[in-house]
Backbone as numpy.savetxt, mean C-alpha at the origin, in Angstrom:
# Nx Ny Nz CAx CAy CAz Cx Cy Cz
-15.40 -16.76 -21.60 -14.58 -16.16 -20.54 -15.27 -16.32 -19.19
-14.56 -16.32 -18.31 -14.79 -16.91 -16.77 -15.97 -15.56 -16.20
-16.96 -15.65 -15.81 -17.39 -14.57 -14.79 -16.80 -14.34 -13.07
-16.79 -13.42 -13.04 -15.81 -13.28 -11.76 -16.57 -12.07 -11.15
-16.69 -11.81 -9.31 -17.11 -10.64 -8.74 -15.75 -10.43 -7.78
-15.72 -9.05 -7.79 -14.49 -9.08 -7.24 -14.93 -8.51 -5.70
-14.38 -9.15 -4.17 -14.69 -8.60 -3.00 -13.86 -8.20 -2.16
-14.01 -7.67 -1.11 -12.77 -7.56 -0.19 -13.32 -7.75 1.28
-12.44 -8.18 2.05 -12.35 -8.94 3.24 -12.30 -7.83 4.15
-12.05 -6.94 3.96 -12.08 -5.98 4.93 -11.73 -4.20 3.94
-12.41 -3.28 4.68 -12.49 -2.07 3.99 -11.11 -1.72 3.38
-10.91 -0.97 1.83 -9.48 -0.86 1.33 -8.77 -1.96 1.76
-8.79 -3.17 1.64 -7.57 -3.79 1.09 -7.87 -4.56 -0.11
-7.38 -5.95 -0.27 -6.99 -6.25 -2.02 -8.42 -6.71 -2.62
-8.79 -6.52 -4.15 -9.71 -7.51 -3.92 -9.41 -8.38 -4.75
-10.24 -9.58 -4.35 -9.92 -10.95 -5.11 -11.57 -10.94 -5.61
-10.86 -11.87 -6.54 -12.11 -12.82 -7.65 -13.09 -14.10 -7.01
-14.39 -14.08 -7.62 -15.21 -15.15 -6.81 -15.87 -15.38 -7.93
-16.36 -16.81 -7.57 -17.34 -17.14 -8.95 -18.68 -16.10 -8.66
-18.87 -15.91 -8.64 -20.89 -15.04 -8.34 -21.68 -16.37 -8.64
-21.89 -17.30 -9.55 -22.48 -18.68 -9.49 -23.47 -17.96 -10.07
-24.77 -17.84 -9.45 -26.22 -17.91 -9.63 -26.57 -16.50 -9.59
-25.67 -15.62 -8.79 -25.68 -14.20 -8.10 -25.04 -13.41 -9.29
-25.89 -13.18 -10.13 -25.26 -12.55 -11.17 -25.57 -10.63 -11.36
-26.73 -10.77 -10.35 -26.79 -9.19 -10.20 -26.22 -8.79 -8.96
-25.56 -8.99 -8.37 -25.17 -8.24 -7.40 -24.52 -7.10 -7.47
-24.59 -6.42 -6.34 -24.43 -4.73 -6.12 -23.01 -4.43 -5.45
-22.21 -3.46 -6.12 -21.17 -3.17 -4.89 -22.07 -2.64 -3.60
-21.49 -3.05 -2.65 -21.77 -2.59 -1.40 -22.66 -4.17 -0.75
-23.07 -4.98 -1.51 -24.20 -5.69 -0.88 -22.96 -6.74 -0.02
-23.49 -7.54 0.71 -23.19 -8.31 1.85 -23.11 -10.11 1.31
-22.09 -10.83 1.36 -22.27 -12.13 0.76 -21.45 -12.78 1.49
-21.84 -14.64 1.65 -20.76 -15.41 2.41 -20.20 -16.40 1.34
-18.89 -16.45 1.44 -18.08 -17.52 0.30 -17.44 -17.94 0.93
-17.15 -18.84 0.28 -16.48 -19.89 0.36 -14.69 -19.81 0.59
-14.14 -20.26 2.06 -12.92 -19.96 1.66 -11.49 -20.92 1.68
-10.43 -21.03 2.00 -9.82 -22.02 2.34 -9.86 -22.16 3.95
-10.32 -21.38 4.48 -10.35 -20.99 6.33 -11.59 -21.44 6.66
-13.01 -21.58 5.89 -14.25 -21.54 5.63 -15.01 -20.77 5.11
-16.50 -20.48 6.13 -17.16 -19.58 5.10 -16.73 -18.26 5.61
-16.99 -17.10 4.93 -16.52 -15.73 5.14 -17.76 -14.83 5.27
-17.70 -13.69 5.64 -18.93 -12.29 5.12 -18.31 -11.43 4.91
-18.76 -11.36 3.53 -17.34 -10.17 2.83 -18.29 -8.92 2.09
-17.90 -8.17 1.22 -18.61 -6.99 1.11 -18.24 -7.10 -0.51
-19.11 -7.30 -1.30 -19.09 -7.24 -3.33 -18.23 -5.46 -3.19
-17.31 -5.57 -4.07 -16.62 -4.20 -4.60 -17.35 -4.20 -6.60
-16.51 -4.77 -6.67 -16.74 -4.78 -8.24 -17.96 -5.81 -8.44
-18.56 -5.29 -9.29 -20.23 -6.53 -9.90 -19.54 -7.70 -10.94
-20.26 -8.63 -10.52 -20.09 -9.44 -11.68 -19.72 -8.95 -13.15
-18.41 -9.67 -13.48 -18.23 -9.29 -14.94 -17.27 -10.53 -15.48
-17.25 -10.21 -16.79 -15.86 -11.34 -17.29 -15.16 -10.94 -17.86
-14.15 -11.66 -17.37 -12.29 -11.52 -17.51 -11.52 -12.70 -18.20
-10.49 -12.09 -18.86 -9.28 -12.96 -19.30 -9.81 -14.52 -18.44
-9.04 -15.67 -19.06 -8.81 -16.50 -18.57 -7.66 -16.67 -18.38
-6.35 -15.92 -18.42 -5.39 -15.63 -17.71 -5.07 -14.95 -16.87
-6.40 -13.89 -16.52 -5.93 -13.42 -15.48 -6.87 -13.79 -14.01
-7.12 -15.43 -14.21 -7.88 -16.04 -13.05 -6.60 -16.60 -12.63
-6.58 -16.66 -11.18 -5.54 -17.28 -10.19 -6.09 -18.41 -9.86
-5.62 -19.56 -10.08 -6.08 -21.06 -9.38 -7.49 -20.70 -9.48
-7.93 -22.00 -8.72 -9.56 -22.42 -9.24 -10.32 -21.41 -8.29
-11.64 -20.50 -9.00 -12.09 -19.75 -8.20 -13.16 -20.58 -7.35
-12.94 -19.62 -5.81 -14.10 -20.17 -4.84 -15.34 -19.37 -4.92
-16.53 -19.67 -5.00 -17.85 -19.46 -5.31 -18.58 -18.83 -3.94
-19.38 -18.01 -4.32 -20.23 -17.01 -3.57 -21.33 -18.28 -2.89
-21.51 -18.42 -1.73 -22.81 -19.04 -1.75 -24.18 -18.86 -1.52
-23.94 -17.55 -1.44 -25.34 -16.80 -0.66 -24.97 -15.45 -0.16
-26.57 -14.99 -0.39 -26.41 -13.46 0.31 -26.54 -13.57 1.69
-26.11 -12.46 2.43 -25.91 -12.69 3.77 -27.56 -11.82 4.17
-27.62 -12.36 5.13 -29.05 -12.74 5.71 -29.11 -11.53 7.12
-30.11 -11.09 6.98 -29.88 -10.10 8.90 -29.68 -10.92 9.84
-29.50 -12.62 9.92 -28.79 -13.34 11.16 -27.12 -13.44 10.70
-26.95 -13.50 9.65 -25.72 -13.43 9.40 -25.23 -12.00 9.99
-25.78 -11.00 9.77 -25.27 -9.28 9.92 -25.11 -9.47 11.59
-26.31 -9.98 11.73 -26.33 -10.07 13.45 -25.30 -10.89 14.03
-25.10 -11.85 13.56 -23.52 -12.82 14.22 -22.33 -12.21 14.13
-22.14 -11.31 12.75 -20.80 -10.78 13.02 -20.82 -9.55 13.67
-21.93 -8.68 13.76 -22.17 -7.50 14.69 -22.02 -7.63 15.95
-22.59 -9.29 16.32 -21.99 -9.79 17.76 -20.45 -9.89 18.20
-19.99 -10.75 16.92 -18.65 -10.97 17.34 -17.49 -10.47 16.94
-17.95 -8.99 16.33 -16.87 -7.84 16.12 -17.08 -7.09 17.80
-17.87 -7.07 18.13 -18.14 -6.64 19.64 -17.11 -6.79 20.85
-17.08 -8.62 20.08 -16.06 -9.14 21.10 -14.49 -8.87 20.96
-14.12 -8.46 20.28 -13.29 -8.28 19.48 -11.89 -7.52 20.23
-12.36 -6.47 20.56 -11.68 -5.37 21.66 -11.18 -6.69 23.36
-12.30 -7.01 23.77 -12.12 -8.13 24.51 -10.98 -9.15 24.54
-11.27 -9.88 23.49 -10.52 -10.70 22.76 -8.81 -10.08 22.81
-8.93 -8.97 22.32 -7.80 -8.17 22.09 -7.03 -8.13 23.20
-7.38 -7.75 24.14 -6.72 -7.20 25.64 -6.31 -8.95 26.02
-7.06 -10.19 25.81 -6.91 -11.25 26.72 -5.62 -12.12 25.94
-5.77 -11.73 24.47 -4.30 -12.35 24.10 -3.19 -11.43 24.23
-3.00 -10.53 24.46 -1.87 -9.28 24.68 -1.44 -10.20 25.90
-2.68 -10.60 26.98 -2.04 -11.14 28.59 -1.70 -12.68 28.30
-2.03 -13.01 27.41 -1.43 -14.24 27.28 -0.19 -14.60 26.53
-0.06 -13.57 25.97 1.68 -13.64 25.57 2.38 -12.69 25.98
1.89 -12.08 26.84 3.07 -11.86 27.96 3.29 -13.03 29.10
2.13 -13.62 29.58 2.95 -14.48 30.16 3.36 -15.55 29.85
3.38 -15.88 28.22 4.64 -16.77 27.44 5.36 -16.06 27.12
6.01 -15.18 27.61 6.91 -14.50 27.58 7.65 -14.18 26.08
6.47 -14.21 25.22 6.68 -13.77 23.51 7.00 -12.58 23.04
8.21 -12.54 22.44 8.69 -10.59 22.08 7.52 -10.54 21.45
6.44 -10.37 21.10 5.49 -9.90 19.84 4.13 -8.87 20.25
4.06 -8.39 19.74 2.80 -7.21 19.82 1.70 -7.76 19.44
0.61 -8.06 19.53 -0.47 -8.03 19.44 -1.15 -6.67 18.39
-1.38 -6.62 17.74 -2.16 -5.54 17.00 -3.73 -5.83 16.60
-4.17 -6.86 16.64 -5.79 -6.86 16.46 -5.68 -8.11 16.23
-7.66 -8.25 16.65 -7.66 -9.46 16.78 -9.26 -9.57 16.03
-9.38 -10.56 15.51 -10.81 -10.45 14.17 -11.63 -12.01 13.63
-12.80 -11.64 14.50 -13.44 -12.98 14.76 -14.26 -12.91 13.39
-14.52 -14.24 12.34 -14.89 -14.80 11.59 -16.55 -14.05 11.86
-17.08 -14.24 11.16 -18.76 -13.48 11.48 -19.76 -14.48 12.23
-19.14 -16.11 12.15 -20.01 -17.07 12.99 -19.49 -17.39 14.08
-17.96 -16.44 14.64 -17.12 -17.02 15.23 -16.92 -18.32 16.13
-16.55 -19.05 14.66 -16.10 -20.46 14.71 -14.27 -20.01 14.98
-13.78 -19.15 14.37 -12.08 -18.76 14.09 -12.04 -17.32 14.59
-10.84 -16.81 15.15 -10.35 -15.69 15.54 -8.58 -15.47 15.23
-8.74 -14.72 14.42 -7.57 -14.34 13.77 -7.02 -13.33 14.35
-5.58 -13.82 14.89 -4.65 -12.84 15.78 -3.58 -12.19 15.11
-3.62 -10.92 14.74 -2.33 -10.74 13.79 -1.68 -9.87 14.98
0.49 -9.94 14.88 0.72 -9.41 16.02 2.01 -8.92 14.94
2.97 -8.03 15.43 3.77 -7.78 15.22 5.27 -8.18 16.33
6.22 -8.88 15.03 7.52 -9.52 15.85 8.62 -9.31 14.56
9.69 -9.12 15.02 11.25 -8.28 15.14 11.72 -9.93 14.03
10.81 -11.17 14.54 11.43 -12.51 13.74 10.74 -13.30 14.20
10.85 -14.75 13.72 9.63 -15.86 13.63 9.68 -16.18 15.48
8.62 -16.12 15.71 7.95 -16.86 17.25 7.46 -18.53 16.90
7.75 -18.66 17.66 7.52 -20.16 18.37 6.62 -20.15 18.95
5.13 -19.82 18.54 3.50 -19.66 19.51 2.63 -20.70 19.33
3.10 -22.04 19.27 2.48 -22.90 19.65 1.81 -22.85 20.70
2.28 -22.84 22.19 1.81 -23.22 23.39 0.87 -21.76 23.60
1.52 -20.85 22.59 0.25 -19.68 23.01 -1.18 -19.93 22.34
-1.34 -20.93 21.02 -2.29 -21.29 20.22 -3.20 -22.08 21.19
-2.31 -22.72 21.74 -3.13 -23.89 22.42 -3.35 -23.31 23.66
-3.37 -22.29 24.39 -3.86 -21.72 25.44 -5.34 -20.81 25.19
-5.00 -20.18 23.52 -5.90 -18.95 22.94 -7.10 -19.95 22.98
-6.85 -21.28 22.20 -7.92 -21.78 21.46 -8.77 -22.48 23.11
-8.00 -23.51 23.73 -8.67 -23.68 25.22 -9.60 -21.81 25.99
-9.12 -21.21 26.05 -9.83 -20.18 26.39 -11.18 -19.69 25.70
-11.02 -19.88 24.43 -11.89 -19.12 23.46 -13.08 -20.14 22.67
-12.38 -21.54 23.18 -12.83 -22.64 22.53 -13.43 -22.39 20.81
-12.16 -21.84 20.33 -12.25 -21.94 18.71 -11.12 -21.68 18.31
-11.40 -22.04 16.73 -10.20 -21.99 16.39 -9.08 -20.59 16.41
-8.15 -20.90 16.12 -7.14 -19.85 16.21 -6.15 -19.90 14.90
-6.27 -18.80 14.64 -5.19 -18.31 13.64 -4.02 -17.61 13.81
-2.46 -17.72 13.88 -1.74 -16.18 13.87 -1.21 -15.86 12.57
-1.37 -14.72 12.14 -0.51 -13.92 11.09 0.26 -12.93 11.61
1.03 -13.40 11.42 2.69 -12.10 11.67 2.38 -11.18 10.09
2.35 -9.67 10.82 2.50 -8.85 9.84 3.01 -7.58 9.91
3.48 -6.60 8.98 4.30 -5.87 9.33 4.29 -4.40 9.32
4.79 -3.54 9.69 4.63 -2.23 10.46 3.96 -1.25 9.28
3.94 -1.72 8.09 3.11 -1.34 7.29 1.58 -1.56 7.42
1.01 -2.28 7.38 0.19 -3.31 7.87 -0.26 -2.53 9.20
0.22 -2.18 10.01 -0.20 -2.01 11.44 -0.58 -0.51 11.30
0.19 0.21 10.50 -0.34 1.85 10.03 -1.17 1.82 9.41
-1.78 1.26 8.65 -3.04 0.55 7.75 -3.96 0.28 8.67
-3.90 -0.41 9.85 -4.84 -0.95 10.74 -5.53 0.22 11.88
-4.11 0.95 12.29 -4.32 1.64 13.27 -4.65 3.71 12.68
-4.57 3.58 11.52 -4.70 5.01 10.62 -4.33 5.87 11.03
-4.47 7.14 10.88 -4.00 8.23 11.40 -3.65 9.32 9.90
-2.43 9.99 10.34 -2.63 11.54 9.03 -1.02 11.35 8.88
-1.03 11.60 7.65 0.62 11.77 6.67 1.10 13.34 7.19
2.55 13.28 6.74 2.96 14.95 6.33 2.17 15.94 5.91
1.32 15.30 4.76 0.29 16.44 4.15 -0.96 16.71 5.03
-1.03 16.23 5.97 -2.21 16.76 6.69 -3.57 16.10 6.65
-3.35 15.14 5.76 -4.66 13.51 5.63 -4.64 12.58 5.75
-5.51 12.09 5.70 -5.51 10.29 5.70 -4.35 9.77 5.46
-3.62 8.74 6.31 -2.51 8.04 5.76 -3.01 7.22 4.29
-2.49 7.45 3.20 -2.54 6.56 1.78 -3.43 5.31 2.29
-2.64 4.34 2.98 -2.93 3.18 3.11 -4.05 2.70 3.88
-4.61 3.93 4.34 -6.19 3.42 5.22 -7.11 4.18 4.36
-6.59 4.96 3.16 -7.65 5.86 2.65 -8.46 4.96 1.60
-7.08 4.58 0.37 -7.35 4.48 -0.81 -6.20 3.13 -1.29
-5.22 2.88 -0.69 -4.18 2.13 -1.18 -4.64 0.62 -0.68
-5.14 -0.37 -1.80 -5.29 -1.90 -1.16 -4.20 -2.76 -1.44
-3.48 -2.26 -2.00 -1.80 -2.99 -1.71 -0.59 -2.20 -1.37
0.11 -2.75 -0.92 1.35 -2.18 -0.98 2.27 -2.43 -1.96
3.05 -1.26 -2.50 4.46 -1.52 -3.81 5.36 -1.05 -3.49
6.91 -1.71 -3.85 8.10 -1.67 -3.48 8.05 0.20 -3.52
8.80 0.05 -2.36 9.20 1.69 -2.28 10.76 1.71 -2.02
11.40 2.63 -2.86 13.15 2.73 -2.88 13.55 4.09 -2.77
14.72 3.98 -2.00 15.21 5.22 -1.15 16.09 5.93 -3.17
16.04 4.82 -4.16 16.27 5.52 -5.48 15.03 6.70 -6.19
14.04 6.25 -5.30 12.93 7.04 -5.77 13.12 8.63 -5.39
13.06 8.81 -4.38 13.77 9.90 -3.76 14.83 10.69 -4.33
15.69 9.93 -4.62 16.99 10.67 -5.34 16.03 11.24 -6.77
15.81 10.24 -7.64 14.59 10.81 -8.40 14.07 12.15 -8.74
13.74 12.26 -7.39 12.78 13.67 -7.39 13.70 14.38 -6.58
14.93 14.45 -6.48 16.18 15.25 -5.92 15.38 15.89 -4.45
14.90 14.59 -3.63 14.68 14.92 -2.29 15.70 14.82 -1.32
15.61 15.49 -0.13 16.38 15.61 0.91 16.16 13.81 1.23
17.91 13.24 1.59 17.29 11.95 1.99 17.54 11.44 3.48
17.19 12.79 4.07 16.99 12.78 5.56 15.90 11.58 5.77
16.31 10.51 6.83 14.96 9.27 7.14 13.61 10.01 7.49
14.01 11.26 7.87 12.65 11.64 8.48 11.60 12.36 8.04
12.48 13.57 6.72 11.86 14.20 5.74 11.25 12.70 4.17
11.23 11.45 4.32 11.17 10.38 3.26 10.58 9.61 3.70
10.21 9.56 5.69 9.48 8.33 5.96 8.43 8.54 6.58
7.25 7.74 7.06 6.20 8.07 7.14 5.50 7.80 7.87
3.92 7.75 8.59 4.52 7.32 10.61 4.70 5.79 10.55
4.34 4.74 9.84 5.66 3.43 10.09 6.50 3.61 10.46
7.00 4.65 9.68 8.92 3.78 10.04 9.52 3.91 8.57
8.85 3.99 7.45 8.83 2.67 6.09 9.04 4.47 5.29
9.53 4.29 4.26 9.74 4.95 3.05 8.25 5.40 3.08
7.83 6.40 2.38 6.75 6.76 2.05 6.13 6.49 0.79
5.20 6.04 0.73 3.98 5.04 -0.43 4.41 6.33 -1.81
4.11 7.38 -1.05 3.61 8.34 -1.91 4.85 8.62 -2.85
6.15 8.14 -2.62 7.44 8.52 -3.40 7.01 8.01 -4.86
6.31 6.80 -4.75 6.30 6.29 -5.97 5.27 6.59 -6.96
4.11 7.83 -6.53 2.94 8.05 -7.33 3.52 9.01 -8.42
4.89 10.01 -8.25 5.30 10.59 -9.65 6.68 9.77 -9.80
6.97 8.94 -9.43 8.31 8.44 -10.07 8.38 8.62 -11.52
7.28 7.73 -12.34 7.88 7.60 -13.49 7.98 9.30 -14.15
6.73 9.73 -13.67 6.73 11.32 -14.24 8.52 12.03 -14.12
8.53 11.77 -13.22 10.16 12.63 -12.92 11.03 11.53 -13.38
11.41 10.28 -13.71 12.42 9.47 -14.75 12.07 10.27 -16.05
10.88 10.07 -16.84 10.65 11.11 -18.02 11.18 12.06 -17.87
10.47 13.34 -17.27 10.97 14.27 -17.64 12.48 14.87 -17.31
13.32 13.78 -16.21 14.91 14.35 -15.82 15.29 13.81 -17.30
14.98 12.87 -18.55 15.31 12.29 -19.90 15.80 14.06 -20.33
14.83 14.89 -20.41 14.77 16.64 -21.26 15.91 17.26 -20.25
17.04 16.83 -19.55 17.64 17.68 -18.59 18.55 17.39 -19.14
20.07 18.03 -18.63 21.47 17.91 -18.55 21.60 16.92 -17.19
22.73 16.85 -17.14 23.24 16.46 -16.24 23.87 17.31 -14.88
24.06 17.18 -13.83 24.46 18.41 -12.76 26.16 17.84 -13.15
26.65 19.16 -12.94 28.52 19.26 -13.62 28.59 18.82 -15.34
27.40 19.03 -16.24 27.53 18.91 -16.84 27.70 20.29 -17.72
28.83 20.47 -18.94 28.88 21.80 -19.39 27.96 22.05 -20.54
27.37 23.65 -20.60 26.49 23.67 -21.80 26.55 24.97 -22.38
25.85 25.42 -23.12 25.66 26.79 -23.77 24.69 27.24 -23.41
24.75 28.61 -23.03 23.51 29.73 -22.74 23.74 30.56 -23.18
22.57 31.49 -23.51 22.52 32.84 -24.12 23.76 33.64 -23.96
24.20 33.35 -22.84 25.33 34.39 -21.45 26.57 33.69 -22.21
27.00 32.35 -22.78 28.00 31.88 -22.79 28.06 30.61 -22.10
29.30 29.69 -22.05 29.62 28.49 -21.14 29.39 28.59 -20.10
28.57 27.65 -19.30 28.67 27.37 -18.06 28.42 25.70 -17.98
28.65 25.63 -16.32 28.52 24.13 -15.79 27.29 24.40 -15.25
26.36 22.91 -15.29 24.87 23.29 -14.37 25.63 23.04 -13.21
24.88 23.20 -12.26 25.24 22.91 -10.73 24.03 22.50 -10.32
22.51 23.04 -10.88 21.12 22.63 -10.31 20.25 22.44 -11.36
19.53 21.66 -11.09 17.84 21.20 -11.80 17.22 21.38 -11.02
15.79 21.80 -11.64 14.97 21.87 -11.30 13.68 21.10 -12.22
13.17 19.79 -11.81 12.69 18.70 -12.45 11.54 18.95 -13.28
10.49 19.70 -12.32 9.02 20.04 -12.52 8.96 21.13 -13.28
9.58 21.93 -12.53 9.71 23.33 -13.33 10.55 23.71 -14.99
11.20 22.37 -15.15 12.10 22.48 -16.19 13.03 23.55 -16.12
13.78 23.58 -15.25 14.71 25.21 -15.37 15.99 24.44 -14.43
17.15 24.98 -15.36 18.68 24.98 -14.71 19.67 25.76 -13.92
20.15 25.55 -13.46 20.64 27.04 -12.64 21.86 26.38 -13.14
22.56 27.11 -13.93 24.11 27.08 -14.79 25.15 28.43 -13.79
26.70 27.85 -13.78 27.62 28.70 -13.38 28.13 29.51 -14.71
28.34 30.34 -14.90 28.50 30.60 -16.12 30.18 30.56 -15.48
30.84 30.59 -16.93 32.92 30.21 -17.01 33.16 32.03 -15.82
32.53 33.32 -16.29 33.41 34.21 -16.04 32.46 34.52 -14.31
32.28 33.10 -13.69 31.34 33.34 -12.14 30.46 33.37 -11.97
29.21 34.22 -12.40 27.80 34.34 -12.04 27.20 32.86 -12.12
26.32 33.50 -11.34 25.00 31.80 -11.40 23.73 32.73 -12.16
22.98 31.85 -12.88 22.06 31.88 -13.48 21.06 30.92 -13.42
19.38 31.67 -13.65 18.73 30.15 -13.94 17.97 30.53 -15.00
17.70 29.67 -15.71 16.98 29.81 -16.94 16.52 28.37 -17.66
14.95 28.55 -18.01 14.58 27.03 -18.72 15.43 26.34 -19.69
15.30 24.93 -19.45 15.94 23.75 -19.94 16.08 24.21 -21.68
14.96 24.87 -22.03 15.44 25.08 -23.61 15.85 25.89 -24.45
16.79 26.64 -23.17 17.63 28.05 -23.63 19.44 27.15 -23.84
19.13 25.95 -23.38 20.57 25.59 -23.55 21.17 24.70 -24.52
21.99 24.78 -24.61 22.57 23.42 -25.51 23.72 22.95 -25.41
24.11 21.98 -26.31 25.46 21.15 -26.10 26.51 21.73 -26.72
27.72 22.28 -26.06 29.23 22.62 -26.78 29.05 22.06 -28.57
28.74 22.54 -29.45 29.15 22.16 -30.82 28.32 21.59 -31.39
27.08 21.37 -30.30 26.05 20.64 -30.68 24.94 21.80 -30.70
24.75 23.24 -31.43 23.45 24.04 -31.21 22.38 23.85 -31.26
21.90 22.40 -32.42 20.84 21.89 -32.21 19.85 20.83 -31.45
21.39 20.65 -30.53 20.35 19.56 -29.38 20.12 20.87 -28.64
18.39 20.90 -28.37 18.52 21.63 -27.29 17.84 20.56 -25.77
17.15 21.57 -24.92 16.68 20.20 -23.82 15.58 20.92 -23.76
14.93 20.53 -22.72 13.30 21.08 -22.26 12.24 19.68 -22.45
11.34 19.73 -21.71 10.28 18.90 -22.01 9.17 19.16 -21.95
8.61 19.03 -23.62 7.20 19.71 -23.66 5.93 18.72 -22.80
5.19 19.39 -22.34 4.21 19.10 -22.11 3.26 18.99 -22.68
């Protein structure tokens, strides 16, 4: 089986697989330059050398080539410096190419040979003539990645509804489909504003009990569905997911609530509902 170290390119986001080669003890946290399709990199070991499936290697892995050195620490300590700089001088240069796009950061390679401009745009730009202005100015290469308002709350952090870390700058190194079905789910209000999150975007967090609440709504009735209670017939009108409890109309008016496994089906006494824990 393949040995693989797994790293990441920048704090919380994805990590990918590397050969380790020769570097077979390495440490999370230690400092290494590999090999990339852009060139070489200085990336940060997450996971230590170990081995994995040979199905779950993606295309041919690129190899570690070395530990990074205190001139290496020192080049990119230099040219993260520049960075802020950098930042402000392409914002003025696509404004005066007159480009709908935002600028959101800008992130020089650790030998800065390359400077990677990621910006935010509404749809594809035409930034050729801005490439070739960046790179004459900066005399290196230039990269743009268009990326998106997810991505930019990730970059720029800040605090959720609950009062912490946004998910995605804390702990989250990918993003997963998020659906306004999730919500219904957990019988949330599907006000945009009580569901979304400071993006703009559905909130990450809808999907950390989804499956929990698909399970357990399985132990429920249905809402307008009719059943038996202690009291007699009624229609539910409410669930309550977590708590396991129904609030039933009973036939002669009153409302009631009482747990999922006081009820049952018309003719059916032995289905009852509830879900054990």
């Amino acid at each position: 089986m393949p040995q693989v170290v797994g790293i990441q390119f920048q704090p919380v986001t994805k990590i990918y697989h590397f050969d380790p080669g020769p570097y077979t003890d390495l440490l999370p946290g230690e400092r290494v330059i590999v090999e990339t399709s852009r060139g070489q990199e200085l990336v940060q070991v997450v996971v230590p050398p170990k081995e994995i499936d040979e199905r779950d290697v993606s295309g041919q892995l690129k190899p570690v080539i070395r530990r990074a050195t205190s001139r290496d620490l020192e080049q990119k300590e230099y040219w993260s410096s520049q960075e802020e700089t950098a930042l402000q001088v392409c914002k003025r240069k696509a404004r005066e190419h007159n480009l709908p796009m935002k600028i959101v950061r800008c992130v020089y390679s650790f030998n800065g040979r390359q400077l990677l401009v990621e910006f935010l745009a509404d749809k594809r730009i035409d930034f050729r003539q801005l490439v070739k202005d960046l790179a004459h100015h900066f005399s290196t290469r230039i990269e743009m990645r268009q990326i998106g308002v997810r991505d930019q709350a990730k970059l720029i952090g800040g605090f959720g509804k609950c009062g912490r870390n946004l998910c995605c700058g804390l702990f989250l190194r990918e993003f997963h489909p998020v659906s306004i079905k999730m919500a219904k789910n957990q019988n949330l209000p599907l006000n945009p504003t009580d569901i979304s999150g400071s993006c703009g975007r559905l909130l990450c967090s809808l999907a950390y009990e989804n499956d929990m609440y698909i399970e357990m709504r399985q132990y429920l009735p249905k809402r307008g569905q009719r059943v038996v209670t202690p009291d007699g017939m009624g229609r539910v009108i409410n669930i309550n997911i977590l708590l396991q409890k129904v609030t039933v109309e009973l036939e002669d008016g009153p409302k009631i609530e009482l747990p999922a496994s006081d009820l049952a089906l018309p003719g059916q006494p032995e289905k009852r509902y509830g879900y054990t824990y």
